[in-house]
N, C-alpha and C positions, 0 to 999 in steps of 0.2 A: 956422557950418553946423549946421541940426540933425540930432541922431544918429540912425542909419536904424535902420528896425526888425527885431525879430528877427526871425529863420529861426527857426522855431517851431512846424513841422512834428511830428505824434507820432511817436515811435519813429526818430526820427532822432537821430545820434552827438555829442552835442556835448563838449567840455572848455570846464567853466567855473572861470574864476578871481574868488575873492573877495579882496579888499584889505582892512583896515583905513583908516579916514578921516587923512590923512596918516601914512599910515605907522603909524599904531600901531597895537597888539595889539588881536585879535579874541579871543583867549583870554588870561587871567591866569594860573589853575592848573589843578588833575584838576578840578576841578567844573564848571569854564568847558566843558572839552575834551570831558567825560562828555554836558553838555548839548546842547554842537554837534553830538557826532556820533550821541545818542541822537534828538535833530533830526530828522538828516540822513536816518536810518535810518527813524523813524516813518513822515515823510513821503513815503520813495519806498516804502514797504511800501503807503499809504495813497491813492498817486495811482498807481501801478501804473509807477513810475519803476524803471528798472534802472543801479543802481549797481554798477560793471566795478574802477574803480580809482581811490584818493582818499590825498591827505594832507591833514592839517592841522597847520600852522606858527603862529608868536604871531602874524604882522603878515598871514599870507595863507592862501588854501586852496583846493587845486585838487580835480575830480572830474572824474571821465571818467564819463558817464552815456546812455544811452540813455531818451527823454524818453516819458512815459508818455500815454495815449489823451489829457488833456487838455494835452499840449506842454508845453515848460519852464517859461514865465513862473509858472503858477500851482505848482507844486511849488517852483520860488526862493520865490515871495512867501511864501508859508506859514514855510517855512522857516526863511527870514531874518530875517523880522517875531518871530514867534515867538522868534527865539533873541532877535534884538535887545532885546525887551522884558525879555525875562529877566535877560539879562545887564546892562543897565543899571539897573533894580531893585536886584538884589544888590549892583553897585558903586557902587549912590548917584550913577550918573552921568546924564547928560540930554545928549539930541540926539540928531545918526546916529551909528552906530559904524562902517557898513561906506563905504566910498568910492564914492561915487556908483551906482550899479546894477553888479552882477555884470557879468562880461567873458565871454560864451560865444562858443566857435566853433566851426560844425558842422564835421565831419571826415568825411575818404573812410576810410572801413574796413578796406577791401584795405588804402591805404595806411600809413597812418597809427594803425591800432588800437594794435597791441602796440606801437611806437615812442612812442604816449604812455602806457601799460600803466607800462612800464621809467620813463620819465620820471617821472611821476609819483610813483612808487614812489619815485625815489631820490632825491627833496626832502630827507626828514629828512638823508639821510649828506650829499650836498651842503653842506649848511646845518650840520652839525659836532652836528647834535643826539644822534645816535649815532656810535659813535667806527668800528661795520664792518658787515659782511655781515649778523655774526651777529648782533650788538644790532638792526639793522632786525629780525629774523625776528622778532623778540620785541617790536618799539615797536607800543602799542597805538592809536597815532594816525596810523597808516597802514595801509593795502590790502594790505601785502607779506604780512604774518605771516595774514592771513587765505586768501592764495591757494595760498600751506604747511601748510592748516592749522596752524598754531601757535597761531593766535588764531581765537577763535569769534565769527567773526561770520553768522551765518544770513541776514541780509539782503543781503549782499554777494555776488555773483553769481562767485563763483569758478570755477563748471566753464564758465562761457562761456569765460573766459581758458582756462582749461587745458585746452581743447579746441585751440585752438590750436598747444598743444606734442604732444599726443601723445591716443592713446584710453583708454592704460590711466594711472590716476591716478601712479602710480610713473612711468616714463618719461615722463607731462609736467609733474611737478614737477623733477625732472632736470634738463630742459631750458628749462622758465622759468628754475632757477637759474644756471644757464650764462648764458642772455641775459641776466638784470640786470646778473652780475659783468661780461658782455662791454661793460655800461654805463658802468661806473664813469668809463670814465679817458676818456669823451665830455666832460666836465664839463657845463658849461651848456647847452644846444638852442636858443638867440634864433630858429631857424627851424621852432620847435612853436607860437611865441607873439607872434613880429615882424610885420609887416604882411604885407599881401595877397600882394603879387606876394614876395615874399622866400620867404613859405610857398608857394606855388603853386607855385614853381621847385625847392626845396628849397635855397634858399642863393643867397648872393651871389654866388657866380662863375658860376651858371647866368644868374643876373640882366644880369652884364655879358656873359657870352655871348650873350643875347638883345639887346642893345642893341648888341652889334657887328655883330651880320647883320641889323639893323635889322626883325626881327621884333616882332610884338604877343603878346599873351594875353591872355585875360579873368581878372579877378581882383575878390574883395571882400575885404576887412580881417577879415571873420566868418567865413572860410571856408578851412578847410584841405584843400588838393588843388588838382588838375590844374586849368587851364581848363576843360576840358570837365566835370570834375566841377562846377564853379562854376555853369556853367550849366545842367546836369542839377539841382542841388539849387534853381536858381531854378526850371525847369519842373514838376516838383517839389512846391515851394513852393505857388506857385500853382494846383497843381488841389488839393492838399489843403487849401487855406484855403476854395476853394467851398464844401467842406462842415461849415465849423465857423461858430459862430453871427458874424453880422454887427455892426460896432461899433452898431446903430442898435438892431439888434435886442436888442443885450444891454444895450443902455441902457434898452429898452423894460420889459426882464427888473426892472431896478431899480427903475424907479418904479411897476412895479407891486406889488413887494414893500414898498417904502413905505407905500404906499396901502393894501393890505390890513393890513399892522399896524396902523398909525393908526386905521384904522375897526375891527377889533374893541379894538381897546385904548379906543379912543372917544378916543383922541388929534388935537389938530389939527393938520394936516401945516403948517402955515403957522408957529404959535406953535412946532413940532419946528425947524421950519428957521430961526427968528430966533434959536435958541439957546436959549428958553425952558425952565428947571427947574420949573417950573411943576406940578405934581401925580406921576403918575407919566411923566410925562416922559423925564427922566432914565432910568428905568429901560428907559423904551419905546426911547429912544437908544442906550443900551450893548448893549440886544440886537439892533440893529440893526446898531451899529458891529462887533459881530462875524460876522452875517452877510455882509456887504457884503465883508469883509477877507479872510474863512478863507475862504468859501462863494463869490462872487463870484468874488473876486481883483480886486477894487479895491486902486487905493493908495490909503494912509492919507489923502493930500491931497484925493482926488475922494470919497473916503467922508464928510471934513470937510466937502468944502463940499454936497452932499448932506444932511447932517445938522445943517450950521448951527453947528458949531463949527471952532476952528483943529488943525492939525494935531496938537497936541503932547496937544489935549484926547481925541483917537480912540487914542492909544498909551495915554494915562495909561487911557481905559474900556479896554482891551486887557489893560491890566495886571493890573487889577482882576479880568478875569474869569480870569487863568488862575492867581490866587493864591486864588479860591473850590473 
């Protein structure tokens, strides 16, 4: 079946999860961890993305983010390409790192905001990386210690959160930390991040509930909340994609950016696109292949075939430029 596409609406709530490629680590050590989240940080400063609540884990990493004027997909790409290359450099390693595309799902807010807020937050003690309360308050590779102030992070949008709990900063830090503790002994949540109808119900015995009084709902696998919220975020969807550029038209956008390089570089797009090294070529290629990537928000694959090399050749020009 092929996979449907994002909801990718601007300024709308999503929780994205990233994996490592079979299960393995997306980070090594502090320098892996400093790079991801100095990343992560950059680029929603730099696409006008708001980042609410985040961990990051060796094999996984979650965010709760509201997505900026230009929608999720181009703030992931940047992102993750970015770190990708970096990190595979340093570790002498080659290929994907991350598993397949990022997992997002947009979310109802009334419902579901602070319930993924807590969740997220309490990944590290879950996962035994801090041994309590207090060691999160202080773990630098998660959102908790920044919405305590304890840790500085300026890009992290804390008073949206602690608006929530209260108006004056003392009484809703208070009561954020009341709500995590009140977290703890939930353990897992499979219905923040299991399918459609399981999330849109809030759990399995609403689900068999529904199936005894032989009722329906609307539901999609990307989307956390009500029915009705389901289909509100497709209405939604839909008038707001009216006005963002069309796939034809933003193809249109690329080959004229082609075009214009080549003719003042006095490049021929024909010899660009057989792959040829040929004079300055090459060079005319790598600054294209970072246009097309950061600028665009091409994948690497359609930038490849666009430019006339294999994919692995647009990471390695990727690489290159951002060790200059």
């Amino acid at each position: 079946m092929p996979r449907q596409a994002r909801l990718d609406a601007p300024g709308t709530l999503h929780h994205v999860i990233i994996r490592g490629i079979e299960r393995g680590w997306i980070v090594n050590d502090g320098e892996d961890r400093e790079n991801f989240v100095s990343r992560m940080a950059k680029n929603a400063s730099d696409n006008g993305t708001t980042v609410h609540a985040w961990a990051l884990m060796p094999d996984h990493a979650h965010i709760l983010l509201h997505s900026g004027p230009d929608g999720l997909s181009k703030y992931m790409r940047r992102f993750l390409t970015g770190y990708a290359i970096t990190h595979n450099r340093r570790h002498g390693r080659h290929g994907h790192l991350f598993q397949n595309r990022y997992k997002s799902i947009v979310c109802d807010e009334d419902s579901y905001f602070l319930e993924l807020v807590r969740y997220i937050h309490l990944n590290p003690l879950r996962a035994k990386l801090v041994r309590n309360l207090g060691e999160l308050e202080k773990y630098p590779w998660c959102g908790h210690g920044a919405i305590l102030g304890r840790i500085n992070y300026k890009w992290q949008d804390r008073d949206y959160v602690l608006s929530w709990f209260g108006k004056r900063e003392g009484e809703a830090k208070k009561a954020y930390r009341g709500y995590i503790r009140e977290g703890v002994a939930q353990g897992k949540r499979p219905d923040l991040v299991g399918g459609g109808l399981i999330r849109s119900l809030g759990g399995w015995s609403q689900v068999l509930s529904l199936r005894g009084n032989q009722e329906s709902i609307f539901t999609d696998e990307r989307i956390l909340g009500s029915g009705d919220f389901v289909e509100r975020v497709y209405r939604e969807a839909d008038e707001k994609m009216k006005y963002q550029l069309p796939v034809i038209e933003h193809g249109r956008k690329v080959q004229q950016l082609i075009q214009e390089v080549c003719k003042r570089e006095s490049i021929n797009i024909k010899e660009l696109r057989m792959g040829s090294r040929r004079g300055r070529i090459s060079k005319v290629r790598s600054q294209l292949a970072h246009k097309l990537v950061e600028d665009y928000g091409l994948p690497l694959a359609e930038a490849a075939r666009q430019l006339g090399v294999s994919t692995s050749a647009i990471s390695k020009l990727l690489e290159r430029k951002v060790k200059e």
